[in-house]
Backbone bond lengths (Angstrom), bond angles and torsions (degrees), N, CA, C in turn:
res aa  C-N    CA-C-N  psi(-1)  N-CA   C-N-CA  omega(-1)  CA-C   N-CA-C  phi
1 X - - - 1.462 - - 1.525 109.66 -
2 X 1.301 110.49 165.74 1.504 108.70 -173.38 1.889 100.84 -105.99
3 X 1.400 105.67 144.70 1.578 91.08 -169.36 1.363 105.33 -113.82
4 X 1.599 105.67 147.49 1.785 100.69 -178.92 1.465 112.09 -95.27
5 X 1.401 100.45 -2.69 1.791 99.99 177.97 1.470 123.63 -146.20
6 X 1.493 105.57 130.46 2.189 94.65 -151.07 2.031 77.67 -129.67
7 X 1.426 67.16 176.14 2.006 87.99 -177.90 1.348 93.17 -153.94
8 X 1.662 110.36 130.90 1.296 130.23 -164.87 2.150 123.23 74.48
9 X 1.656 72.97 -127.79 1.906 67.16 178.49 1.402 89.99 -146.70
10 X 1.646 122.73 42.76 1.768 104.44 153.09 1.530 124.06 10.25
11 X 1.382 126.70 100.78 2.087 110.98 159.64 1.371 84.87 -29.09
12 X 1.704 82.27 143.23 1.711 99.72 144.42 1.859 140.37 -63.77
13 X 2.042 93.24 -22.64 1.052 113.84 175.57 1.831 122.46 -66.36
14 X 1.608 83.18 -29.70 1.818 85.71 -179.53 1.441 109.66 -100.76
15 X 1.223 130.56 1.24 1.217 132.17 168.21 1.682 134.94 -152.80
16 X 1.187 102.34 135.25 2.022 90.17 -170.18 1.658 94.26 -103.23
17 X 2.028 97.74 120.69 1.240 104.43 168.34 1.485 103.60 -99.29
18 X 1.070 93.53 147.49 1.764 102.37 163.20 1.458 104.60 -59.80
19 X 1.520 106.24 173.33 1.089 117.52 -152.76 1.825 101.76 -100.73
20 X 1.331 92.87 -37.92 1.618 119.14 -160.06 1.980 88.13 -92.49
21 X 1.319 115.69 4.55 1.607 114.12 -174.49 1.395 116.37 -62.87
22 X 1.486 111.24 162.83 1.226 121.22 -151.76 2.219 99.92 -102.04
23 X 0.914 134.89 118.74 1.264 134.85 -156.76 1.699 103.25 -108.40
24 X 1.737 115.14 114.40 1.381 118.02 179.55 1.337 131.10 -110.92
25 X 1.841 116.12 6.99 0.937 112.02 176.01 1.879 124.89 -72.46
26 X 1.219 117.05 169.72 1.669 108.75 -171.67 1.356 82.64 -104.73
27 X 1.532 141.37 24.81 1.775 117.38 154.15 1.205 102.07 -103.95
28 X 1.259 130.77 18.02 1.402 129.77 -163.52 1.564 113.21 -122.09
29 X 1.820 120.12 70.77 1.254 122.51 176.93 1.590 115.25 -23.33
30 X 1.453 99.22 115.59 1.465 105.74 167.83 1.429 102.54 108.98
31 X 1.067 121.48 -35.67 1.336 126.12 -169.16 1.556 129.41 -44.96
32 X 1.184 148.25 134.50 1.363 142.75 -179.51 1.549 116.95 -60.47
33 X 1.355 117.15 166.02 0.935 103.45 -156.99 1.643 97.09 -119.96
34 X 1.190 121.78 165.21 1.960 129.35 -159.85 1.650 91.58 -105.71
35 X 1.571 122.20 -68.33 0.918 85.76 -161.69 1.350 114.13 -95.91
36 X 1.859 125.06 46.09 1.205 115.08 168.69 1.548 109.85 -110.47
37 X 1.213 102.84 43.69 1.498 103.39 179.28 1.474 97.84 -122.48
38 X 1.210 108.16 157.12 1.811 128.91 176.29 1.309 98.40 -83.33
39 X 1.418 107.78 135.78 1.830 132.20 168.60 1.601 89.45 -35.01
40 X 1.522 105.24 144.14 1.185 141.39 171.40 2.031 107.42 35.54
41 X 1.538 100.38 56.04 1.897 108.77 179.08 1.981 95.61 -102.19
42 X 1.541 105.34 -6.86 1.606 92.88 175.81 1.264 118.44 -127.59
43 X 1.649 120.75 153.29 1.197 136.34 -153.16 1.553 120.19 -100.11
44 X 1.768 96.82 -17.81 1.159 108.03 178.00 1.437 98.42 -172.33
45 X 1.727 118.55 167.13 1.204 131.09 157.89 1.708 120.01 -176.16
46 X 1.090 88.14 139.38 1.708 114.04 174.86 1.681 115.93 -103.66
47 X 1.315 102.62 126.71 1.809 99.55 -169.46 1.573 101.63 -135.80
48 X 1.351 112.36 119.93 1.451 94.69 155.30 1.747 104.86 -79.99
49 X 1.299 84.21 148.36 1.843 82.06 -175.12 1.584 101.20 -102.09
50 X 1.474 99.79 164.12 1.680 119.58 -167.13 1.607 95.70 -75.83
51 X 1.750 113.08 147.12 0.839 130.11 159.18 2.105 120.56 -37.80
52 X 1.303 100.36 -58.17 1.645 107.94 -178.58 1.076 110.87 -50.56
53 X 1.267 116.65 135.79 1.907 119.38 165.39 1.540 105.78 -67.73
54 X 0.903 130.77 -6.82 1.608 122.94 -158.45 1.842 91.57 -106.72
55 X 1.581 106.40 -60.59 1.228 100.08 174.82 1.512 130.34 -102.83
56 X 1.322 117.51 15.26 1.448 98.82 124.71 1.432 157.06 -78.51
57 X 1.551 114.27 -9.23 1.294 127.31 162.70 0.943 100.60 -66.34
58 X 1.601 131.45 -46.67 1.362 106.36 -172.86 1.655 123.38 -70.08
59 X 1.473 96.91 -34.30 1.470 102.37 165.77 1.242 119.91 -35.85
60 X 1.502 120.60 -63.61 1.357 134.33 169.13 1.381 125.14 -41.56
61 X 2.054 105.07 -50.34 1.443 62.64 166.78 1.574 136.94 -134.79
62 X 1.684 83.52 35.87 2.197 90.88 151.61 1.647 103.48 -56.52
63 X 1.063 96.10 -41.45 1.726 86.47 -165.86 1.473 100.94 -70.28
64 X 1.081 159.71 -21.27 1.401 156.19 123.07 1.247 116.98 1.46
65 X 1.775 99.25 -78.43 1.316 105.82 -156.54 2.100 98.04 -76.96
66 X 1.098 137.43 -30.58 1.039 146.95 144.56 1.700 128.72 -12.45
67 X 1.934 96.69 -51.41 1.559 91.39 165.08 0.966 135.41 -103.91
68 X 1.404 119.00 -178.39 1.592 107.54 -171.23 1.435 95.09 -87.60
69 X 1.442 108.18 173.20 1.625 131.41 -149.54 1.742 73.49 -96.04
70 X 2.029 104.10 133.80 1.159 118.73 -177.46 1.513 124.83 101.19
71 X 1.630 99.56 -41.11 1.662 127.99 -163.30 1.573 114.47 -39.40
72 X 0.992 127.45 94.38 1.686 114.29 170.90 1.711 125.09 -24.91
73 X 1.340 102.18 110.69 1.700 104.35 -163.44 1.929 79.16 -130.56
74 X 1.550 121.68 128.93 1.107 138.50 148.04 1.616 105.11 -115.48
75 X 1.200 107.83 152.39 1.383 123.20 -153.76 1.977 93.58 -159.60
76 X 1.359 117.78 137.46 1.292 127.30 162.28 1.800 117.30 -142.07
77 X 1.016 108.69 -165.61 1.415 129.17 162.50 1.636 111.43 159.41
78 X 1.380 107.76 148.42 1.268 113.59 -163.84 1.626 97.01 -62.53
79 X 1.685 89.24 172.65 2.062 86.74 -174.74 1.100 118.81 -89.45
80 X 1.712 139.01 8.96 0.995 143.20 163.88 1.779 109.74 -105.96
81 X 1.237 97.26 18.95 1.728 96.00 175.28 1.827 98.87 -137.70
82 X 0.930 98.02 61.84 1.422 84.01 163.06 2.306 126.62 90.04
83 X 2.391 80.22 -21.16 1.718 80.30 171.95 1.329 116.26 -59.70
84 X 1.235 111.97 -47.67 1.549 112.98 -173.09 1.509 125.07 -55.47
85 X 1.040 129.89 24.98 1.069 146.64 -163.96 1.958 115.00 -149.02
86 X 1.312 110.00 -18.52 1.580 121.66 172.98 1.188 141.96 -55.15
87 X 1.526 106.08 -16.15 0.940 97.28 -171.94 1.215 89.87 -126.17
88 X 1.523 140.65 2.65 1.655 153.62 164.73 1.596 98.99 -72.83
89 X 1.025 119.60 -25.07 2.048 124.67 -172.37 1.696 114.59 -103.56
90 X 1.688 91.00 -26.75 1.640 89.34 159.91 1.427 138.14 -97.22
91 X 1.767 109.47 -13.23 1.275 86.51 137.23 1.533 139.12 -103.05
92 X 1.152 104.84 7.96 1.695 97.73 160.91 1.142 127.97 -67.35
93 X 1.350 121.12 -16.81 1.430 131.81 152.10 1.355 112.15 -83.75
94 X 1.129 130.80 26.30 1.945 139.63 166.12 1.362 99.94 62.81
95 X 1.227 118.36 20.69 1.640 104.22 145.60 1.503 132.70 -102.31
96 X 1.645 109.97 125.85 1.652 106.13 176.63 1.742 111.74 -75.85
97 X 0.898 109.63 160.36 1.987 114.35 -171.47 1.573 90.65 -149.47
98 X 1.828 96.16 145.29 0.911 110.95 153.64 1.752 130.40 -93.35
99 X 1.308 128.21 110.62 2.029 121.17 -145.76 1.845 91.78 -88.05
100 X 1.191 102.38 147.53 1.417 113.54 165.56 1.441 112.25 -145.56
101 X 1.613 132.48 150.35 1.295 117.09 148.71 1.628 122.75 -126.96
102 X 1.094 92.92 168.97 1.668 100.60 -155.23 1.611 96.87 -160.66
103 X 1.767 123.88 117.59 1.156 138.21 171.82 1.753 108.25 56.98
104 X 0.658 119.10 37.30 1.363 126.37 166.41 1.830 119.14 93.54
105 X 1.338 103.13 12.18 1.137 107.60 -167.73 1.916 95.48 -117.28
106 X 1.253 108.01 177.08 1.420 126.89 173.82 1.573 100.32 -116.30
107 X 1.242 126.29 145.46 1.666 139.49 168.15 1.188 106.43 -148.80
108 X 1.367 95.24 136.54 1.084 111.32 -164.76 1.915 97.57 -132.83
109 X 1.662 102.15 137.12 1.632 111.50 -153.90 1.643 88.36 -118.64
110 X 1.340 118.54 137.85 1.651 129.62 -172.06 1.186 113.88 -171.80
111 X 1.454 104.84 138.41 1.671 122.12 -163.82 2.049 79.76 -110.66
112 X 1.355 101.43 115.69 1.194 103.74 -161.57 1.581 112.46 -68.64
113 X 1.625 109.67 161.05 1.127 117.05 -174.89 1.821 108.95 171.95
114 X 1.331 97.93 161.76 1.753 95.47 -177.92 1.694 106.48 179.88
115 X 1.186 101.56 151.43 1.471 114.69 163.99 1.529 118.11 -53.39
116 X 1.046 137.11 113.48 1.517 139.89 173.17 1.842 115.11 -35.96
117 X 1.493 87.63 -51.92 1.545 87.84 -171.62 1.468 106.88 -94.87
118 X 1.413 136.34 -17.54 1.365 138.78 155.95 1.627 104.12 -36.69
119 X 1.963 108.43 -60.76 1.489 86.89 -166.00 1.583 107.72 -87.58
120 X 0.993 126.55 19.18 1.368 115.36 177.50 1.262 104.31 -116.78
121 X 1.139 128.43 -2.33 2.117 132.93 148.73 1.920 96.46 -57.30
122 X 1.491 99.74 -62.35 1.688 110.27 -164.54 1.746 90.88 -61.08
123 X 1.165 141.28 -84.00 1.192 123.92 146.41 1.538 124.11 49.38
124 X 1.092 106.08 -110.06 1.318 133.85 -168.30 1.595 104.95 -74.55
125 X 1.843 122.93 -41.65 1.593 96.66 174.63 0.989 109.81 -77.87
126 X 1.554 139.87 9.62 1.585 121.77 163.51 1.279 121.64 -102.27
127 X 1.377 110.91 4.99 1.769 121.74 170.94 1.463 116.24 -53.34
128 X 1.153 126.05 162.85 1.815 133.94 171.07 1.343 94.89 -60.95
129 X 1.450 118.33 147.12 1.327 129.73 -157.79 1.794 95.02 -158.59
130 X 1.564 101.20 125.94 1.302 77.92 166.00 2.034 134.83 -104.03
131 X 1.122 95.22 146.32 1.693 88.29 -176.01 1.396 148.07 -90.09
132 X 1.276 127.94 97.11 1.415 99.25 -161.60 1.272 133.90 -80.14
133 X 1.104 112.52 -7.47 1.753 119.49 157.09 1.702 111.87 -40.82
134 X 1.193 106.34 -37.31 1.704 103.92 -159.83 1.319 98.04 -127.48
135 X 2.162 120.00 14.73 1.445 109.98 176.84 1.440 135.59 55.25
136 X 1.480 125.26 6.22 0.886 160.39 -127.43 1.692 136.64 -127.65
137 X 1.079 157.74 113.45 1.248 139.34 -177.60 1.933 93.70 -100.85
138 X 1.329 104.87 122.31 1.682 135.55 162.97 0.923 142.69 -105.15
139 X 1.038 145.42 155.65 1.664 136.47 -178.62 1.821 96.56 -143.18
140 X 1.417 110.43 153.17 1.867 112.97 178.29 1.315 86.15 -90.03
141 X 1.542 95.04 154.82 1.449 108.22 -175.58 2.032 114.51 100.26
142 X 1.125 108.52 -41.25 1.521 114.16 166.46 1.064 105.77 -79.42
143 X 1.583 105.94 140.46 1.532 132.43 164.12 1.546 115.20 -19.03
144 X 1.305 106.85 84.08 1.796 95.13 166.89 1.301 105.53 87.18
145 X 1.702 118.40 23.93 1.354 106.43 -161.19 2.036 115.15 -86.47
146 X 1.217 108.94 37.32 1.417 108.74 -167.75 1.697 103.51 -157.58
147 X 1.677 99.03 10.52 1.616 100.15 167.38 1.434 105.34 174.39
148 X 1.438 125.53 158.02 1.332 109.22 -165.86 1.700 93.36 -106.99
149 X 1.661 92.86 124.73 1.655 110.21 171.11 1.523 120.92 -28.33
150 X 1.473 110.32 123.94 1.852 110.22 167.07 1.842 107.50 -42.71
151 X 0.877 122.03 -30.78 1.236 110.29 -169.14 1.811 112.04 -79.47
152 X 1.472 89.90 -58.57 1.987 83.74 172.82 1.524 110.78 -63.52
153 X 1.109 119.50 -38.74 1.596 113.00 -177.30 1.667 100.05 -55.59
154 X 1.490 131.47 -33.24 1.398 115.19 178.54 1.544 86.82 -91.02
155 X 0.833 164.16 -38.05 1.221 121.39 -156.72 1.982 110.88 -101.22
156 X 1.234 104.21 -12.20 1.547 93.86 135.01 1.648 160.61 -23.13
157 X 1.383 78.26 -49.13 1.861 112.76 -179.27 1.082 93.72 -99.46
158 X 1.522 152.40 7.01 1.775 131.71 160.94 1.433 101.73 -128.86
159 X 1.055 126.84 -4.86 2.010 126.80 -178.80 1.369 83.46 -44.05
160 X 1.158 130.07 125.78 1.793 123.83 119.26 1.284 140.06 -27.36
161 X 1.011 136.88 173.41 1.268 129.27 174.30 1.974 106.25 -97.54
162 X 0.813 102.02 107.40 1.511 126.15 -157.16 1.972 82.84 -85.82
163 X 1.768 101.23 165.12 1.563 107.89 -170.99 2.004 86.40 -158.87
164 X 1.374 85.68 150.16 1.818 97.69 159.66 1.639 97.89 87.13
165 X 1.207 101.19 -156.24 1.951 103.09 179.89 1.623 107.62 -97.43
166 X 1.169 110.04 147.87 1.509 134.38 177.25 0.947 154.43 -169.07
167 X 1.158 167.43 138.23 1.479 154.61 -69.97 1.604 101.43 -173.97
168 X 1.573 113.24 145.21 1.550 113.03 -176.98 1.712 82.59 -124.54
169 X 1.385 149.74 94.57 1.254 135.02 140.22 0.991 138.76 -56.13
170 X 1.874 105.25 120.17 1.669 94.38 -166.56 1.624 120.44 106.27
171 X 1.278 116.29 -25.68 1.323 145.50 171.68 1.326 108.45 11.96
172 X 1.109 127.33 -43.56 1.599 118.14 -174.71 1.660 105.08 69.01
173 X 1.303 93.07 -155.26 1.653 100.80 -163.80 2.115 89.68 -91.91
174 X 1.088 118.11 31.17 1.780 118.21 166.08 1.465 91.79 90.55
175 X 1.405 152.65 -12.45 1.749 140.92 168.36 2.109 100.86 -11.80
176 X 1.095 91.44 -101.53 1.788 90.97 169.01 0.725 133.61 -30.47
177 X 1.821 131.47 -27.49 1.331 121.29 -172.06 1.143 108.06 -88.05
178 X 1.242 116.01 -17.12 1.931 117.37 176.66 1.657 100.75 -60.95
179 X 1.294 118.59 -46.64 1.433 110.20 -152.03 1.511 93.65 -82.93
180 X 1.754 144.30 -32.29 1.358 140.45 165.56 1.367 97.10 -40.91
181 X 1.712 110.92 -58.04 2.071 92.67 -148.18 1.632 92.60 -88.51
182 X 1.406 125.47 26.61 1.160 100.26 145.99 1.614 133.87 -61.15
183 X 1.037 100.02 -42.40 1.756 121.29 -178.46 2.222 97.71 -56.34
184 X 1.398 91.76 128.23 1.672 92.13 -174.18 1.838 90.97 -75.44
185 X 1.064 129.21 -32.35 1.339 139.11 -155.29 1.512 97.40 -60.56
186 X 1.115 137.44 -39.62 1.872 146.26 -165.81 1.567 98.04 -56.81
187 X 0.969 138.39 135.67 1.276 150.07 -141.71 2.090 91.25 -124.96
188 X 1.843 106.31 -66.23 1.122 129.49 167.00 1.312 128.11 -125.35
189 X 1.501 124.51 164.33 0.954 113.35 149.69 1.583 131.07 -157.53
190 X 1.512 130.19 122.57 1.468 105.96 -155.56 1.148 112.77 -99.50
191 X 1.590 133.53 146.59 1.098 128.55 -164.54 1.710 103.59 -116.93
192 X 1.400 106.91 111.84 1.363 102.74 178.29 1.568 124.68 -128.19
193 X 1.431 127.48 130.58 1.201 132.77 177.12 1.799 110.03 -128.96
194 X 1.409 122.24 178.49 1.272 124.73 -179.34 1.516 92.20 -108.65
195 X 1.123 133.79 -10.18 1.742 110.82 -169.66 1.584 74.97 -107.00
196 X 1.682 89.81 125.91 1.642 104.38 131.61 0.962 152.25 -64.74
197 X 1.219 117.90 12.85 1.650 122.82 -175.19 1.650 96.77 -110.01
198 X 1.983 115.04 -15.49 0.964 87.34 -175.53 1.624 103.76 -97.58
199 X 1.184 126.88 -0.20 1.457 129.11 -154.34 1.555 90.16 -87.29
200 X 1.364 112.94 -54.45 1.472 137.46 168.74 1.817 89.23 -20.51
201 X 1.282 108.68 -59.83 1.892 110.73 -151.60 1.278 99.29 -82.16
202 X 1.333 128.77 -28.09 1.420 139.97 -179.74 1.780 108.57 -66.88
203 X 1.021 99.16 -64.64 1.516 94.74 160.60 1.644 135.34 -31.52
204 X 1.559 111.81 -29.71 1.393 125.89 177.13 1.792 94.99 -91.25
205 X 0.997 123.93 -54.86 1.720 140.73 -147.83 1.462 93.13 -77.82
206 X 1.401 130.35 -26.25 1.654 125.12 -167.59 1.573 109.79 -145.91
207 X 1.665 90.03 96.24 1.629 104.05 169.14 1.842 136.79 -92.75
208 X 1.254 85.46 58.77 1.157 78.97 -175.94 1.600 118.72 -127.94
209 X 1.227 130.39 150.92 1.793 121.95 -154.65 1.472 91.62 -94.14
210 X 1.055 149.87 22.81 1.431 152.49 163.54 1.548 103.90 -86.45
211 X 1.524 131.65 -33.76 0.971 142.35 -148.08 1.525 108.52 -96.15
212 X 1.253 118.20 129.11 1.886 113.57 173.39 1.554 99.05 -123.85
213 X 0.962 144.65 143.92 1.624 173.86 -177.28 1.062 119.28 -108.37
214 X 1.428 117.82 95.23 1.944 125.13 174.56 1.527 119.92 -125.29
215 X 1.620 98.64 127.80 1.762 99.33 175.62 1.048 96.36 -88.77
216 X 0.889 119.80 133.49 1.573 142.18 -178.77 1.836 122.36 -167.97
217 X 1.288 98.37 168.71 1.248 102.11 179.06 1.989 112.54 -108.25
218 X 0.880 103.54 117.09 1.670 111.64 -160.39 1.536 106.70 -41.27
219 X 1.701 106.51 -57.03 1.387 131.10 159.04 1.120 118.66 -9.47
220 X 1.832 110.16 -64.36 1.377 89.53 177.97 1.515 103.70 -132.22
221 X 1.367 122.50 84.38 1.225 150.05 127.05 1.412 135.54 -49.07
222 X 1.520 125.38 110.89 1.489 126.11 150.73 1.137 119.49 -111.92
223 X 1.271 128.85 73.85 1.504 134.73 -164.36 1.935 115.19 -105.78
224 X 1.526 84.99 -20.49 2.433 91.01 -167.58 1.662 103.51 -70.37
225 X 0.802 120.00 -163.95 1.813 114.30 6.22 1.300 112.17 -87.37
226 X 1.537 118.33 135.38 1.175 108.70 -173.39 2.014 102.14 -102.11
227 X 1.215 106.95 -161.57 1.578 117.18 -178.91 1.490 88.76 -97.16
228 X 0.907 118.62 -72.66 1.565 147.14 -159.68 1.481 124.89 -91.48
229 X 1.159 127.78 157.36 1.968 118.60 174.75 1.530 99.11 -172.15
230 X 1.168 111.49 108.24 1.616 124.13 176.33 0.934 114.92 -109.10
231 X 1.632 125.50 134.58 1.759 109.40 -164.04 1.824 90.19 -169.00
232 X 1.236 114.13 130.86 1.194 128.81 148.96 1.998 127.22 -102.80
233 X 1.149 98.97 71.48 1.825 123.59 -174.49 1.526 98.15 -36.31
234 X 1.213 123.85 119.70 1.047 115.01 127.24 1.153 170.24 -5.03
235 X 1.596 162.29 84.43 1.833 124.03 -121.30 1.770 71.49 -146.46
236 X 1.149 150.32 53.36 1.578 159.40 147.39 1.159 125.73 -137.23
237 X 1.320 106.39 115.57 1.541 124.69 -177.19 1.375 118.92 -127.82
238 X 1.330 95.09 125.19 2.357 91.63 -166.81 1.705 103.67 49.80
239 X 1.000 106.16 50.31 1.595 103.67 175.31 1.510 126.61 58.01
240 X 1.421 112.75 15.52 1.197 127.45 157.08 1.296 134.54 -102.35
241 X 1.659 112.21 141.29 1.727 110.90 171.17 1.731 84.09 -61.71
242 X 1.985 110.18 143.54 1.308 154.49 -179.85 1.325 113.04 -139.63
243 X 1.434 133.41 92.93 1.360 133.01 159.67 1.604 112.44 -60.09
244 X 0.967 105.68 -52.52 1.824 116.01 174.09 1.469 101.19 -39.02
245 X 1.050 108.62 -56.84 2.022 104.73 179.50 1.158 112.23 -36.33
246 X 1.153 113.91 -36.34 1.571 107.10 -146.70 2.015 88.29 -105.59
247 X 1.670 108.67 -13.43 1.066 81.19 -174.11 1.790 115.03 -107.84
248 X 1.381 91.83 6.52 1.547 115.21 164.22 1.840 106.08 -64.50
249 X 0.987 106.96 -37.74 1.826 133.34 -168.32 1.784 104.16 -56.06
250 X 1.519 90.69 -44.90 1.585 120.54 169.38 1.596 129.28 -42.05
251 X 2.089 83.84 -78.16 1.629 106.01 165.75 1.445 90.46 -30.21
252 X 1.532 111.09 -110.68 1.209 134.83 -159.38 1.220 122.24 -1.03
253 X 1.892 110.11 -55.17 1.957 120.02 161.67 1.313 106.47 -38.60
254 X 1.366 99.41 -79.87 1.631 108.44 -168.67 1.953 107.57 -45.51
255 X 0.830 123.80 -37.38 1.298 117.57 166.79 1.691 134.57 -68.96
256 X 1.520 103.45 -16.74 1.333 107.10 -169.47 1.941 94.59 -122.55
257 X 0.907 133.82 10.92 1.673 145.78 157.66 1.315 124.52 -66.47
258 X 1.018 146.53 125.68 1.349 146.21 165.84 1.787 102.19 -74.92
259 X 1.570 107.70 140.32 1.102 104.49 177.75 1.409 121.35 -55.93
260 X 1.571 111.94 143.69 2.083 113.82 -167.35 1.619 101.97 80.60
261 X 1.266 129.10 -13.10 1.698 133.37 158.45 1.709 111.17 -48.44
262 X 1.276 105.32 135.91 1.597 128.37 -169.70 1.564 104.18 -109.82
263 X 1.844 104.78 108.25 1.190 105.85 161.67 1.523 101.96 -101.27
264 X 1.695 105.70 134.77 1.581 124.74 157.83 1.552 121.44 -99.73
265 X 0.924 112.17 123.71 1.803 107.58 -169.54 1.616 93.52 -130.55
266 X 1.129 100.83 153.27 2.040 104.07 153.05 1.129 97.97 -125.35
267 X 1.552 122.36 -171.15 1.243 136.75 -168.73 1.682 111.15 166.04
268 X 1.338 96.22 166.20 1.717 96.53 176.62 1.497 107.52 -83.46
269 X 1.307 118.64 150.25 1.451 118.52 -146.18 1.693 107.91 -86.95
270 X 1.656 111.88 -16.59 1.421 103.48 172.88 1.500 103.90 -83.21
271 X 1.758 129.12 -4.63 1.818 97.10 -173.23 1.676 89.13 -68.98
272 X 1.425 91.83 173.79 1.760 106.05 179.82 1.768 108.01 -122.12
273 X 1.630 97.67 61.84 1.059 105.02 174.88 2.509 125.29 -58.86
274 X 1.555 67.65 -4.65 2.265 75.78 -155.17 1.299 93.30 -65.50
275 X 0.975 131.81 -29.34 1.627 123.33 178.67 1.244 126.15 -72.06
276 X 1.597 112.77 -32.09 1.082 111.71 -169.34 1.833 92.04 -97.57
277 X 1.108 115.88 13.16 1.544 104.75 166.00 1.745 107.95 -100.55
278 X 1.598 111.06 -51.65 1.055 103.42 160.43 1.844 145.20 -23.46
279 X 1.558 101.86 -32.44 0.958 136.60 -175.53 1.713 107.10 -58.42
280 X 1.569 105.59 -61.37 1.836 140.00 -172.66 1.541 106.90 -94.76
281 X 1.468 116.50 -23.25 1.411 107.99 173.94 1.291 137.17 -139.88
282 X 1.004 125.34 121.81 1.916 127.83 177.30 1.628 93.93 -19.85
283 X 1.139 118.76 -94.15 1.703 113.94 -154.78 1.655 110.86 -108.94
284 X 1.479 85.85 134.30 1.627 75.81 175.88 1.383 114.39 -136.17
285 X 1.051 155.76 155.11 1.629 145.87 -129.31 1.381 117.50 -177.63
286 X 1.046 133.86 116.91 1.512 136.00 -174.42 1.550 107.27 -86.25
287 X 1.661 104.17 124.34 1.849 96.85 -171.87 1.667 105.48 -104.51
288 X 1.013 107.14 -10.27 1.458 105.77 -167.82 1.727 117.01 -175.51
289 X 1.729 126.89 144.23 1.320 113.52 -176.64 1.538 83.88 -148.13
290 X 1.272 98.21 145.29 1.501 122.26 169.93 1.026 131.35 -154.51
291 X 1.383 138.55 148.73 1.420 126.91 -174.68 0.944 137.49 5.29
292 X 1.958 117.57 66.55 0.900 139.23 173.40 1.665 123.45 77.98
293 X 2.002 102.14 5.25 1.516 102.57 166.26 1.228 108.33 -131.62
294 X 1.226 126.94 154.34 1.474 138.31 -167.95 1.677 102.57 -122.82
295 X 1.039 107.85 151.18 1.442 151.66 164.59 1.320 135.10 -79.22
296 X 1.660 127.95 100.01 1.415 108.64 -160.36 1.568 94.70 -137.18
297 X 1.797 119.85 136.19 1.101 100.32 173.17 2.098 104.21 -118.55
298 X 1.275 106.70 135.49 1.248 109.62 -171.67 1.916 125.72 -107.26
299 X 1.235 134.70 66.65 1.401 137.39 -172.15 1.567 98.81 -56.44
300 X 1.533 104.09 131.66 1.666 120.46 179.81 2.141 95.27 -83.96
């Protein structure tokens, strides 16, 4: 069947989305949202499901409580992410499935249905939670959401005290943005990531009226010129190491900087980001390396 409503990025090979389809993942700027829909408002859905055990059940089962009783629900994930396990999580949420595999993935085929209180257990442990280890409001499934990454924690501890307008790319659940608006000198600063769940949490975690909040995709950003651009890039895409990510992460600085603008990035110390900064900027300078992440500061 052809489906009018998917979650994630399904192959095209294992599933035909419509064209005009309705898109529910939270990395997907713009996208609708799962659990703001009323029990049984969808007709169908196809999901690749999330790597996390925590938040893909829940994934699973908004999308449950979401369709109508009967509703064609296919659901996969490859078998080292979580397929092997799909069709053991759907019926613990009271759905029976029929399991298949095909190209390295598991799919799993279901005329939807579920226990009430199954999905509202699955539910609720993947909701924003707040933490006190990290002071913090989190959700599983966000970047680092159960400890703050070796890499921002070092590059935390060498930021300068930054001045004028500037940009957090990548933002996470706000970790970095505390240590920027320390500085009284910051005029602005915009905080942008593509998951909504984390912009959503950022909004609770960072009070301050200097601050603006955008889901967006960094990539394709025209937001500068800013003073400033702090960003810990990403290097995984569809569950792959991506050098290009990180050097797309790049573009974007160098494009949104006012000339004499300071990009700060970290990263893991084998990508070979220096060239491709060299590339976008007059000087570029290594400030610091540690356990396996490095420190780079880049003037446009």
């Amino acid at each position: 069947m052809t489906f009018s409503n998917y979650f994630g990025a399904p192959p095209p090979e294992l599933a035909d989305i419509a064209a005009d389809a309705r898109q529910f993942s939270p990395t997907s700027p713009g996208a609708a949202d799962l659990s703001a829909l009323p029990p049984g408002a969808l007709d169908n859905l196809v999901m690749l499901a999330p790597p996390g055990a925590t938040e893909r059940r829940r994934a699973l089962a908004l999308a449950l409580r979401a369709l109508a009783p009967g509703a064609p629900f296919r659901v996969m994930a490859p078998k080292d992410k979580g397929g092997g396990r799909l069709a053991k999580e759907l019926s613990e949420l009271g759905c029976a499935s029929e399991e298949s595999a095909k190209r390295h993935h598991r799919i799993c085929a279901a005329a939807a249905q579920g226990d009430p209180a199954a999905l509202e257990f699955a539910i609720h442990a993947g909701s924003p939670r707040f933490s006190e280890s990290l002071g913090l409001w989190t959700q599983p499934g966000v970047f680092s959401w159960d400890r703050i990454d070796p890499g921002s924690a070092l590059l935390i501890r060498h930021l300068p005290e930054f001045s004028g307008r500037g940009a957090d790319f990548g933002c996470g659940i706000g970790v970095i943005a505390h240590k920027i608006l320390s500085s009284p000198r910051i005029k602005s600063l915009l905080m942008v990531d593509i998951d909504r769940r984390a912009i959503e949490l950022c909004a609770r975690n960072v009070d301050d009226s200097r601050v603006a909040i955008l889901w967006a995709d960094v990539r394709a950003l025209s937001v500068g010129p800013f003073d400033f651009i702090v960003m810990n890039p990403p290097f995984h895409e569809a569950g792959k190491e991506s050098k290009a990510l990180g050097r797309s992460f790049i573009d974007a600085a160098a494009a949104n900087l006012r000339p004499g603008g300071q990009c700060w990035l970290v990263a893991n110390r084998h990508l070979p980001y220096e060239a491709a900064l060299e590339q976008k900027f007059r000087s570029v300078a290594p400030i610091a390396a540690e356990g396996g992440y490095k420190i780079i500061e880049a003037i446009k």
